[in-house]
OpenMM code with the backbone's topology and positions (N, CA, C; nanometers):
from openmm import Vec3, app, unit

residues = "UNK UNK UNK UNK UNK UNK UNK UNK UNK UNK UNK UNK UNK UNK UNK UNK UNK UNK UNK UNK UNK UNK UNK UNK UNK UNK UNK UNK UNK UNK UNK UNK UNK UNK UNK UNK UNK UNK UNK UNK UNK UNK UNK UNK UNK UNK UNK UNK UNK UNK UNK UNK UNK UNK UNK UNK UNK UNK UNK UNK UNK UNK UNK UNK UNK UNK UNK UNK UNK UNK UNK UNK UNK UNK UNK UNK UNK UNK UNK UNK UNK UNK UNK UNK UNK UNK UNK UNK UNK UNK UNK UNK UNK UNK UNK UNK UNK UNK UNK UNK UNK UNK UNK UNK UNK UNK UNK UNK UNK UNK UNK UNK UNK UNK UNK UNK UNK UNK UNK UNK UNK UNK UNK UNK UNK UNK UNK UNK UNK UNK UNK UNK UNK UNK UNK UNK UNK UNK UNK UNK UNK UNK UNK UNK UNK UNK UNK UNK UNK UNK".split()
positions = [
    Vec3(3.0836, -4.0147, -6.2807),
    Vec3(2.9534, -4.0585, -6.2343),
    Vec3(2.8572, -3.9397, -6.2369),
    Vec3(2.7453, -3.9817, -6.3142),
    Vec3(2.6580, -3.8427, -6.3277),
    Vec3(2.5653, -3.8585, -6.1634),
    Vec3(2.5496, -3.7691, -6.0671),
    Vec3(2.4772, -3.7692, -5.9698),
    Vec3(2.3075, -3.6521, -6.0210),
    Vec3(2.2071, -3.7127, -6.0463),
    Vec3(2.0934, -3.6119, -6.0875),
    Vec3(1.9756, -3.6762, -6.0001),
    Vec3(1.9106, -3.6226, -5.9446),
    Vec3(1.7523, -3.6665, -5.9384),
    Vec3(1.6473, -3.5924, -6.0012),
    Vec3(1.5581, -3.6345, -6.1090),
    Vec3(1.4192, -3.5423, -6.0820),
    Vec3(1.3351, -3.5629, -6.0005),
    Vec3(1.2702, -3.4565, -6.0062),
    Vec3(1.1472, -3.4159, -5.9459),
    Vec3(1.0212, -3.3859, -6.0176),
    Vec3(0.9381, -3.4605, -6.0232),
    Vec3(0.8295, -3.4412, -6.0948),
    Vec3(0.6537, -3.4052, -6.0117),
    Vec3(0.5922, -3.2668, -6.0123),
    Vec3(0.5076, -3.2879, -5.9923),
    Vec3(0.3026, -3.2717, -6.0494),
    Vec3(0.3608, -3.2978, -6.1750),
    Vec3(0.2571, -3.2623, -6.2535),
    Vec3(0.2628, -3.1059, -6.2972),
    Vec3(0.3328, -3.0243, -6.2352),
    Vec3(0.3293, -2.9037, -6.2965),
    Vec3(0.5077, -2.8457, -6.3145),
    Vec3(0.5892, -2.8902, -6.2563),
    Vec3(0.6748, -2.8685, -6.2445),
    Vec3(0.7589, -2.9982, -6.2651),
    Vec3(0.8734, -2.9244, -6.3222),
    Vec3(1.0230, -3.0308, -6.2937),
    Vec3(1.1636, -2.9213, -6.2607),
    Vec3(1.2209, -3.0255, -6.1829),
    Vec3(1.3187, -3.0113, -6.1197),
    Vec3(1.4521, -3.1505, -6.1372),
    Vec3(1.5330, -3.0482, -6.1605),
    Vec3(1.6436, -3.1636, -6.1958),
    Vec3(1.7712, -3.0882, -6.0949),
    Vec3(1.8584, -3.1634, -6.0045),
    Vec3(1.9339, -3.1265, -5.9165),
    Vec3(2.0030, -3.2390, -5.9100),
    Vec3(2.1274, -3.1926, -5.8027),
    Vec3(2.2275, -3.2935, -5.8250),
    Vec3(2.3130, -3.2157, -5.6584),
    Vec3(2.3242, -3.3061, -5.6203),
    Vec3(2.4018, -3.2767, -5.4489),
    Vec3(2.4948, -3.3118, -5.4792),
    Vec3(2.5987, -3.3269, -5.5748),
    Vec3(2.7447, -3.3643, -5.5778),
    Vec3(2.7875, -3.1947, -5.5979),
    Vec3(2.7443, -3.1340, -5.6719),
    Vec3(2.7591, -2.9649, -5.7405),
    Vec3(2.6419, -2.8657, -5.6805),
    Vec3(2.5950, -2.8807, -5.6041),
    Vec3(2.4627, -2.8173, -5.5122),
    Vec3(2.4209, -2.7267, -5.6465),
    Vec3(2.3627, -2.7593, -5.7284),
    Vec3(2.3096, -2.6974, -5.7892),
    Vec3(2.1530, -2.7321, -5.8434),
    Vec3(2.0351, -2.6883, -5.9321),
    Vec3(1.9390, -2.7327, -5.9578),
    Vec3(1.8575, -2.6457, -6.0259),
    Vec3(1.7758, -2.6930, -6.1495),
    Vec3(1.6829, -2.5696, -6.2201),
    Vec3(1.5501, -2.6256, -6.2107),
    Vec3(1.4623, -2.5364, -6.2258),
    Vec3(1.3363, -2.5804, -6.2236),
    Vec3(1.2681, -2.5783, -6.3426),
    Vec3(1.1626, -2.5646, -6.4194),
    Vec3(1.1009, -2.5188, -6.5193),
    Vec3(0.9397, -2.5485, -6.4941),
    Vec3(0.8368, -2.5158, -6.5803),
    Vec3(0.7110, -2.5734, -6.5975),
    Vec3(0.7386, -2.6617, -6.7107),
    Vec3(0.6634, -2.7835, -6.6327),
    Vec3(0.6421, -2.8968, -6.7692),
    Vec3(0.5390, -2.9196, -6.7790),
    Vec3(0.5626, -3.0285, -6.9268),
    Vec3(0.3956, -3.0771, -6.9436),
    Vec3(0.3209, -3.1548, -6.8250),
    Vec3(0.2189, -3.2053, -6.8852),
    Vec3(0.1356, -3.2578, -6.7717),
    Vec3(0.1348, -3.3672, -6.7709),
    Vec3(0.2063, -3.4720, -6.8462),
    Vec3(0.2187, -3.6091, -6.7994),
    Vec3(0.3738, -3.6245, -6.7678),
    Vec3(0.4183, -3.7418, -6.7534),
    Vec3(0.5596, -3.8334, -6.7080),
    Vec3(0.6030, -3.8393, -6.8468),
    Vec3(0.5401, -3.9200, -6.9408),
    Vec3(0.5781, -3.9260, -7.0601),
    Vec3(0.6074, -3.8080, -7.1092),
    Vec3(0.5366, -3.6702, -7.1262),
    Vec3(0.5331, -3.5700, -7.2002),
    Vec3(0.6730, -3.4664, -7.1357),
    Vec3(0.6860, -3.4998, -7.0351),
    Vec3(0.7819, -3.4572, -6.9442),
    Vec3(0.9528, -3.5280, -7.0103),
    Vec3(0.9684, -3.6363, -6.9771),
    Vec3(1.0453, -3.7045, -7.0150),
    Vec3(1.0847, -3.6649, -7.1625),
    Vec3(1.0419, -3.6512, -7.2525),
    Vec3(1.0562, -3.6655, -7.3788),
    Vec3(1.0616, -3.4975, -7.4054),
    Vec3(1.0153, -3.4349, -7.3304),
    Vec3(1.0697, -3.2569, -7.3234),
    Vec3(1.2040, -3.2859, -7.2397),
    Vec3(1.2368, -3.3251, -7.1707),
    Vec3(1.4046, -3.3325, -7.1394),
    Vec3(1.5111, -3.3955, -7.2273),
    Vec3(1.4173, -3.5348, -7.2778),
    Vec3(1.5339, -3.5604, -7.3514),
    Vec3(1.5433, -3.4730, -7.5149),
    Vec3(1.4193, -3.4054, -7.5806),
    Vec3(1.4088, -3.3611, -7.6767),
    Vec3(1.4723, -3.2280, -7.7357),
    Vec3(1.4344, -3.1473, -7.5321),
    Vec3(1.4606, -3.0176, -7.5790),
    Vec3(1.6114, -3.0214, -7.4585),
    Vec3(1.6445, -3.0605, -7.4544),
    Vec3(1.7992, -3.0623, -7.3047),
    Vec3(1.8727, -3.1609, -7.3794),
    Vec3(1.8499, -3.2799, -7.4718),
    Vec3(1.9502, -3.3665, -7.4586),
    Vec3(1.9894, -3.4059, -7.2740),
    Vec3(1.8835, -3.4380, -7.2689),
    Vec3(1.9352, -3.5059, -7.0809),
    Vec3(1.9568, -3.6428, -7.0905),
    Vec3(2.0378, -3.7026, -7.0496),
    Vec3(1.9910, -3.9040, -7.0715),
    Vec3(1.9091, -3.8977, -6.9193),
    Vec3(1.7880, -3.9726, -6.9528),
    Vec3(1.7392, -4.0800, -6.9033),
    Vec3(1.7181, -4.1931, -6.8643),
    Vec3(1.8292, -4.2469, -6.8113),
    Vec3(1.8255, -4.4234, -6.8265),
    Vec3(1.7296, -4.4612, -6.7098),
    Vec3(1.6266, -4.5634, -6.7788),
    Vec3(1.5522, -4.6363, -6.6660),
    Vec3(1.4169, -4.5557, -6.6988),
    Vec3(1.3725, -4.4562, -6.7711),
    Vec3(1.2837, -4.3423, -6.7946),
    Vec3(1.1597, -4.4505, -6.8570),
    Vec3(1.2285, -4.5727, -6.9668),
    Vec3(1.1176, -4.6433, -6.9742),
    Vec3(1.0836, -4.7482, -6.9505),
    Vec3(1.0978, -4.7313, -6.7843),
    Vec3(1.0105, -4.8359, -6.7106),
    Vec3(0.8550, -4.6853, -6.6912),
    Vec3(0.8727, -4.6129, -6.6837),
    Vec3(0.7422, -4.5150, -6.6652),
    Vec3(0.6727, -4.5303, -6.7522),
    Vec3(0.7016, -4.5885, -6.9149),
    Vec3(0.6472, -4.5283, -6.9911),
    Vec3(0.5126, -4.6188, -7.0088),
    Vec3(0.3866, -4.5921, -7.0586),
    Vec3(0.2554, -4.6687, -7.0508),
    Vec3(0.2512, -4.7816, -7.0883),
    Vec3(0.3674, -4.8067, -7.1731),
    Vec3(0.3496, -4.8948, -7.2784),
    Vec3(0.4946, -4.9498, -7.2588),
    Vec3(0.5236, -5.0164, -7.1297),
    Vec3(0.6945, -5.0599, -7.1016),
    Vec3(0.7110, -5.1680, -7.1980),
    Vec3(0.6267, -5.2760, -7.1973),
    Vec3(0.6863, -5.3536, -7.2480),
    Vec3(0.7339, -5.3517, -7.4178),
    Vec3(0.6102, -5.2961, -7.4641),
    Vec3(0.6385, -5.2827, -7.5680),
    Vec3(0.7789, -5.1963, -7.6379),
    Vec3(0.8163, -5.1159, -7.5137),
    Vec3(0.9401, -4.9987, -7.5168),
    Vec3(1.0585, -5.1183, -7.4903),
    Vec3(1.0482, -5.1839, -7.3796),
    Vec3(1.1751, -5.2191, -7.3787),
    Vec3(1.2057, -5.3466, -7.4682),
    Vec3(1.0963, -5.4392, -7.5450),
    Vec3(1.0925, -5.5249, -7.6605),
    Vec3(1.1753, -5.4648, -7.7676),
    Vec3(1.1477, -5.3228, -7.8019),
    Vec3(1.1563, -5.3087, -7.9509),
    Vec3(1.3166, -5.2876, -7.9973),
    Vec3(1.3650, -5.3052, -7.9012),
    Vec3(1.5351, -5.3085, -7.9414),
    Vec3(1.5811, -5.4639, -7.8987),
    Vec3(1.5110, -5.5324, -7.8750),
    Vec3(1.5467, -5.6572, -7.7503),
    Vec3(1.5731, -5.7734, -7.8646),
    Vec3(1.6607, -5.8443, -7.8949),
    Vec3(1.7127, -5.9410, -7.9973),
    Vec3(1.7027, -6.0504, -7.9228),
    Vec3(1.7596, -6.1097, -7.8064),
    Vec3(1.6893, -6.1881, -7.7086),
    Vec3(1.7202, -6.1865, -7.5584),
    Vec3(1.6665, -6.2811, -7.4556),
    Vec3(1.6064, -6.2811, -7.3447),
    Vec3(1.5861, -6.4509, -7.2794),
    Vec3(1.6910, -6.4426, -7.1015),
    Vec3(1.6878, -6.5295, -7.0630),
    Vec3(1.6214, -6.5368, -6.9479),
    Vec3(1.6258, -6.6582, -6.8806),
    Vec3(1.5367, -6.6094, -6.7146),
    Vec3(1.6585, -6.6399, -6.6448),
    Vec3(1.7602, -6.5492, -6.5616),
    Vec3(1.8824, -6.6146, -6.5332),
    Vec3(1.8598, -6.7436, -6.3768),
    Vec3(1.6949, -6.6655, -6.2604),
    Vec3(1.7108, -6.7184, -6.1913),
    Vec3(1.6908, -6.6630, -6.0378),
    Vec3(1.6195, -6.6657, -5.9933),
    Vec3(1.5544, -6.6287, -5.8190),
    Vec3(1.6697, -6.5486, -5.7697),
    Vec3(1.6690, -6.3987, -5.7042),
    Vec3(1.7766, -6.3856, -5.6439),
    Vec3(1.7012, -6.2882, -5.5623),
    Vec3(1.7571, -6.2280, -5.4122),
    Vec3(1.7429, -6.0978, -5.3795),
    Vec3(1.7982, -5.9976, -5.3811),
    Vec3(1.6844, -5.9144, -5.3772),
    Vec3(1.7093, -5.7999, -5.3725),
    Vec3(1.6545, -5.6534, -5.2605),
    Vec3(1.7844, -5.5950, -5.2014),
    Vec3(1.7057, -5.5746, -5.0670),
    Vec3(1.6108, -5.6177, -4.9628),
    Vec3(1.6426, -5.7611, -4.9840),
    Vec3(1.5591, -5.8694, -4.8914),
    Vec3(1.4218, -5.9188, -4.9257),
    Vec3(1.4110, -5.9070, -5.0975),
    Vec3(1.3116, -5.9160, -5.1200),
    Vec3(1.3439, -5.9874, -5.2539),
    Vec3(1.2226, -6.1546, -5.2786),
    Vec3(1.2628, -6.2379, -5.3478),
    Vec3(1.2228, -6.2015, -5.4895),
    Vec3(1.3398, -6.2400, -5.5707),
    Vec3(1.2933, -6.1451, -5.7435),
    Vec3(1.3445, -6.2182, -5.8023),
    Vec3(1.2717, -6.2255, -5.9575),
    Vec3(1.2870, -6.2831, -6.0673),
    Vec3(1.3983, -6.2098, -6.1401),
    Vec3(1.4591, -6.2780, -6.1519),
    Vec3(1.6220, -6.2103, -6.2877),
    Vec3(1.6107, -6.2274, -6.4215),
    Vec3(1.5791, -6.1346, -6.4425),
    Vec3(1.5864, -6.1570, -6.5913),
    Vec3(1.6935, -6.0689, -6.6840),
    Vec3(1.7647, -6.1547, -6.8132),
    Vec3(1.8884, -6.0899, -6.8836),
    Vec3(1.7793, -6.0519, -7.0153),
    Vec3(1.8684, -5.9511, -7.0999),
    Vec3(1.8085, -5.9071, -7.2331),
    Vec3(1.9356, -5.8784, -7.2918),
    Vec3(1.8995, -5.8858, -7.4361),
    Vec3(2.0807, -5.8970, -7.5218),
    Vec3(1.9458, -5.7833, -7.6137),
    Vec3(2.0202, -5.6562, -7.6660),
    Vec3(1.9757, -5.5566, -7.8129),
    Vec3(2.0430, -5.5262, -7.8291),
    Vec3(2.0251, -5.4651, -7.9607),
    Vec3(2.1243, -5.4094, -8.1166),
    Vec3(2.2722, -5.3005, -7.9963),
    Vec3(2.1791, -5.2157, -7.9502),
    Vec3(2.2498, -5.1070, -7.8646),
    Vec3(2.2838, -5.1076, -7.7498),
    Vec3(2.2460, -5.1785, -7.6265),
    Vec3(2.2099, -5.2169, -7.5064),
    Vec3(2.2028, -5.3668, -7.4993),
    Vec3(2.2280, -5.3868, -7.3638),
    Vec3(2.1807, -5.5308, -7.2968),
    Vec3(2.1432, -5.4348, -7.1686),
    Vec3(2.0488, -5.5336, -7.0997),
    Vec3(1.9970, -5.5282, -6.9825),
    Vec3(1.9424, -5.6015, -6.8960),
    Vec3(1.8871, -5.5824, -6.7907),
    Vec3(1.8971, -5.7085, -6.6997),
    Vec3(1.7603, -5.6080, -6.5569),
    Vec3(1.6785, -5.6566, -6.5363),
    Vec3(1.5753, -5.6724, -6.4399),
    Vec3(1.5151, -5.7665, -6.3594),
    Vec3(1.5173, -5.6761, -6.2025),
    Vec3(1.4895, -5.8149, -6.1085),
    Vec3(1.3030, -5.7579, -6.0439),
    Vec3(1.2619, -5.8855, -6.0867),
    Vec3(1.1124, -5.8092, -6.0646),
    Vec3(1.0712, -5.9173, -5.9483),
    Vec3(0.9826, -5.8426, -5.8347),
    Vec3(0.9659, -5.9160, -5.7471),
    Vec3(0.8480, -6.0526, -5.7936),
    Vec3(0.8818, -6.1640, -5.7136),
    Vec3(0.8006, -6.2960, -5.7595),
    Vec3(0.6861, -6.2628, -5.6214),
    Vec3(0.6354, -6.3347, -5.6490),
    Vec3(0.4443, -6.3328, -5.6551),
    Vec3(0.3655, -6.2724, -5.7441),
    Vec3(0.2253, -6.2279, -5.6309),
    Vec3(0.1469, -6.1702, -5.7616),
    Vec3(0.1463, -6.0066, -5.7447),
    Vec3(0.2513, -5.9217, -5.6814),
    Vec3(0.2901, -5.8217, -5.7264),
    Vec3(0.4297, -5.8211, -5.7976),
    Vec3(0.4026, -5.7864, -5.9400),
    Vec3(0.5525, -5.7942, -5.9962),
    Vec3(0.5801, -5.6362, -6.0341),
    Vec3(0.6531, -5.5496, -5.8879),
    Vec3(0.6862, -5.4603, -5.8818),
    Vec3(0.8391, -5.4700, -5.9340),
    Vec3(0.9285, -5.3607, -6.0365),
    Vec3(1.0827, -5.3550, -6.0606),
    Vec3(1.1334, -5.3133, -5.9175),
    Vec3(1.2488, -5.4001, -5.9175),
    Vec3(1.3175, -5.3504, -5.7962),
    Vec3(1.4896, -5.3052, -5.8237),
    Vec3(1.5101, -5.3629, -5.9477),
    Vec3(1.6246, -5.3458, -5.9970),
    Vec3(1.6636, -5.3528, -6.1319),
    Vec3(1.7628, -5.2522, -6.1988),
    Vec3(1.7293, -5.2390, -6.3253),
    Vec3(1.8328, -5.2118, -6.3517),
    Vec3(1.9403, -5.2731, -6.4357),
    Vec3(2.0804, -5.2478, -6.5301),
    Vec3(2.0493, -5.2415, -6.6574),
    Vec3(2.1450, -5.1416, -6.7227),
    Vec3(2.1493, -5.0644, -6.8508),
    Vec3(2.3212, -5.1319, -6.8877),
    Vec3(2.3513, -5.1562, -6.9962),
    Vec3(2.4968, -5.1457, -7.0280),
    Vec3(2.4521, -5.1552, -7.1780),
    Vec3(2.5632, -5.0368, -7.1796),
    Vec3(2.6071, -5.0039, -7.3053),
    Vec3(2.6629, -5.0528, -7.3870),
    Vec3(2.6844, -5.0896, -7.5073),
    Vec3(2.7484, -5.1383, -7.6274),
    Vec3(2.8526, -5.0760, -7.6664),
    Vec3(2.8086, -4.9941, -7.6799),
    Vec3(2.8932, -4.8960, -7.8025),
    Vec3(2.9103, -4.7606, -7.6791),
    Vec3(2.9802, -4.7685, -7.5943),
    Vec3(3.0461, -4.6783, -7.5335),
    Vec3(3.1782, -4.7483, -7.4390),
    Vec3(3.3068, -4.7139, -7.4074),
    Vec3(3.4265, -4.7400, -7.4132),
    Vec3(3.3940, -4.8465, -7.3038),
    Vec3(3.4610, -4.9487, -7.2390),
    Vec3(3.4443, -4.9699, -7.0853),
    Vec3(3.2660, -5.0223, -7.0932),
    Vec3(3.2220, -5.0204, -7.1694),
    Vec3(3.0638, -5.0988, -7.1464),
    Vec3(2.9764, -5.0174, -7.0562),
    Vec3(2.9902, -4.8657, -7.0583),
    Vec3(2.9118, -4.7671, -6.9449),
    Vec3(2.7510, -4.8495, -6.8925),
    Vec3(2.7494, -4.8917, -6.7904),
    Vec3(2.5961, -4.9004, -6.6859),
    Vec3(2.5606, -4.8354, -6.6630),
    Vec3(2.4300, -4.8329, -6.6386),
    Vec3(2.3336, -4.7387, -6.5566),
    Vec3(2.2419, -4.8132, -6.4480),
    Vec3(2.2632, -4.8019, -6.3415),
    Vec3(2.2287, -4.9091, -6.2047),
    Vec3(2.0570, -4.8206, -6.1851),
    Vec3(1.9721, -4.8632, -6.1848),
    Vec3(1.8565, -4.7575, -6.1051),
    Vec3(1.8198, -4.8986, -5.9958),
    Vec3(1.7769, -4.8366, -5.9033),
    Vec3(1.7390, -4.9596, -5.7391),
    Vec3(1.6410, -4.8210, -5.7023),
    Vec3(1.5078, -4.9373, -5.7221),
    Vec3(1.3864, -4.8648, -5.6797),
    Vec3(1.3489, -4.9881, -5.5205),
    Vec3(1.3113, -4.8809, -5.4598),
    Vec3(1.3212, -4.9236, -5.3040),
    Vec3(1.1755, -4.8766, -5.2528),
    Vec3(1.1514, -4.8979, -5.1382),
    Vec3(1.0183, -4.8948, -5.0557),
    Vec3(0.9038, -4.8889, -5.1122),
    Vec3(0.8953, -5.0238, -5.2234),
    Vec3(0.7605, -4.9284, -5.2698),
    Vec3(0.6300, -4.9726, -5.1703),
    Vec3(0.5107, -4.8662, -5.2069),
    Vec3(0.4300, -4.8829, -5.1271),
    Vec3(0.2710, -4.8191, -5.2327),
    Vec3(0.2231, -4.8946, -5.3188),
    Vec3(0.1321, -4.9291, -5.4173),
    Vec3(0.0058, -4.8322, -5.3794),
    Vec3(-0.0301, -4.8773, -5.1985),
    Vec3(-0.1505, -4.8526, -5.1463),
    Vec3(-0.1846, -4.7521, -5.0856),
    Vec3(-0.0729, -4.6669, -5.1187),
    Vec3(-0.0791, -4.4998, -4.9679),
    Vec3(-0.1111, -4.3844, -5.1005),
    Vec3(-0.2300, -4.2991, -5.0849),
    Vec3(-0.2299, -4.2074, -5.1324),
    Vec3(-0.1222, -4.0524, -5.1000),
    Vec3(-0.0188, -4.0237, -5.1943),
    Vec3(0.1150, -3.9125, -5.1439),
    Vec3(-0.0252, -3.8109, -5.1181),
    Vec3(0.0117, -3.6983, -5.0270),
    Vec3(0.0036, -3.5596, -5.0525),
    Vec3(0.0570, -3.4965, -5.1686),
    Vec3(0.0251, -3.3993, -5.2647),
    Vec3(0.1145, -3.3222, -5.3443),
    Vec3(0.2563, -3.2943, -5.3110),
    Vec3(0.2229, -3.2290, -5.1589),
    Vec3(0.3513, -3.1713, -5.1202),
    Vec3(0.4900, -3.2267, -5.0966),
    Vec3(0.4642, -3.3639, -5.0962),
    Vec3(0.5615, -3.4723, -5.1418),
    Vec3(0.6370, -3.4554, -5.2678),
    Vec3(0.6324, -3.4299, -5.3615),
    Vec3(0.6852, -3.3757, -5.4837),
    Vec3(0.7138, -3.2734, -5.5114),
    Vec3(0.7002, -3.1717, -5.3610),
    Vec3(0.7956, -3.0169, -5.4039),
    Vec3(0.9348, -3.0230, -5.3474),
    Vec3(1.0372, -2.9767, -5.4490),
    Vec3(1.1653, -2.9849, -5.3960),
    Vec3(1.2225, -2.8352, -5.3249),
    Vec3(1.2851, -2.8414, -5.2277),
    Vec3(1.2886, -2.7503, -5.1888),
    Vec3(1.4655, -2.7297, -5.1342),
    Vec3(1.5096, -2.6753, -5.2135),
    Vec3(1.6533, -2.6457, -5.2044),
    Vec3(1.7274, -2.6137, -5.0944),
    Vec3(1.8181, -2.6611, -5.0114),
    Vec3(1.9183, -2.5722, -4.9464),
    Vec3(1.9357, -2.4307, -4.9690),
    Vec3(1.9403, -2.3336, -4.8794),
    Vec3(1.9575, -2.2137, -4.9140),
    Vec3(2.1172, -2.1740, -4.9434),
    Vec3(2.2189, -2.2569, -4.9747),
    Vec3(2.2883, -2.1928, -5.0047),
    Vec3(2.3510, -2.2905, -5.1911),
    Vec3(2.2270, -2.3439, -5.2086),
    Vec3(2.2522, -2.3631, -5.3142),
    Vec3(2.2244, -2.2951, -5.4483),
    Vec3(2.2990, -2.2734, -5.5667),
    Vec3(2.2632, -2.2424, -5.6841),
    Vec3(2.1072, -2.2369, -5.8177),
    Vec3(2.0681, -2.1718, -5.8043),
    Vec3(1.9437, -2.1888, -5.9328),
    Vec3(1.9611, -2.1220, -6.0451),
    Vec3(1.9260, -2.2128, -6.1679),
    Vec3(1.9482, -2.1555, -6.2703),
    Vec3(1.8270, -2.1596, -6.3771),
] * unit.nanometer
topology = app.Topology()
chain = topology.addChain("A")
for resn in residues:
    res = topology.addResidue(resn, chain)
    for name in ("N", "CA", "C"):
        topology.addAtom(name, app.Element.getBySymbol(name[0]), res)
């Protein structure tokens, strides 16, 4: 099980992992996209779930997508969502987007094709909150002192 979080704050990224207390920082570009695509370009990092960020989701997660069902109302963390399945060349996947007229992701499966055992990738996005402007300082990570930097 890979354990990673980033950290993104317009000037910086940070990638860490509390299973191995370890974590590096670097300067990145200045968008999400430009960021993303410097990890996976210049690190080979996987990203799964990276393009729900991207500007242009739908069109990202269409272009491998062969087809697509509505499986059916379910919750998720107590909150009522649309299920939807996807069958592609490389991947299938599956998203539960909340019903009304905010259709925020709340849940998002990845499975693999062509890796042994059908490898997933689970992402569960939780509390969102649309209407609160963050502080910056919300997006600085700030390490345990007896952890590793590299």
């Amino acid at each position: 099980m890979v354990d990673q979080e980033i950290i993104y704050d317009g000037k910086t990224i940070t990638v860490y992992s509390k299973s191995v207390e370890f974590y590096a920082t670097a300067t990145s570009p200045p968008t999400i996209k430009e960021t993303l695509d410097y990890l996976i370009e210049k690190h080979d990092m996987v990203t799964p779930g990276s393009d729900l960020l991207d500007k242009d989701v739908y069109d990202r997660l269409m272009e491998d997508t062969m087809s697509g069902f509505y499986v059916g109302e379910s919750l998720v963390d107590g909150v009522r969502c649309h299920h939807l399945a996807f069958r592609g060349k490389e991947v299938d996947w599956q998203t539960w987007v909340q019903a009304g007229d905010k259709l925020l992701p709340w849940k998002y499966v990845i499975t693999s094709k062509w890796i042994t055992c059908s490898l997933q990738y689970i992402l569960r996005i939780s509390n969102w909150d649309i209407s609160t402007d963050l502080p910056d300082k919300v997006f600085e990570f700030k390490p345990p002192k007896e952890w590793r930097s590299k």
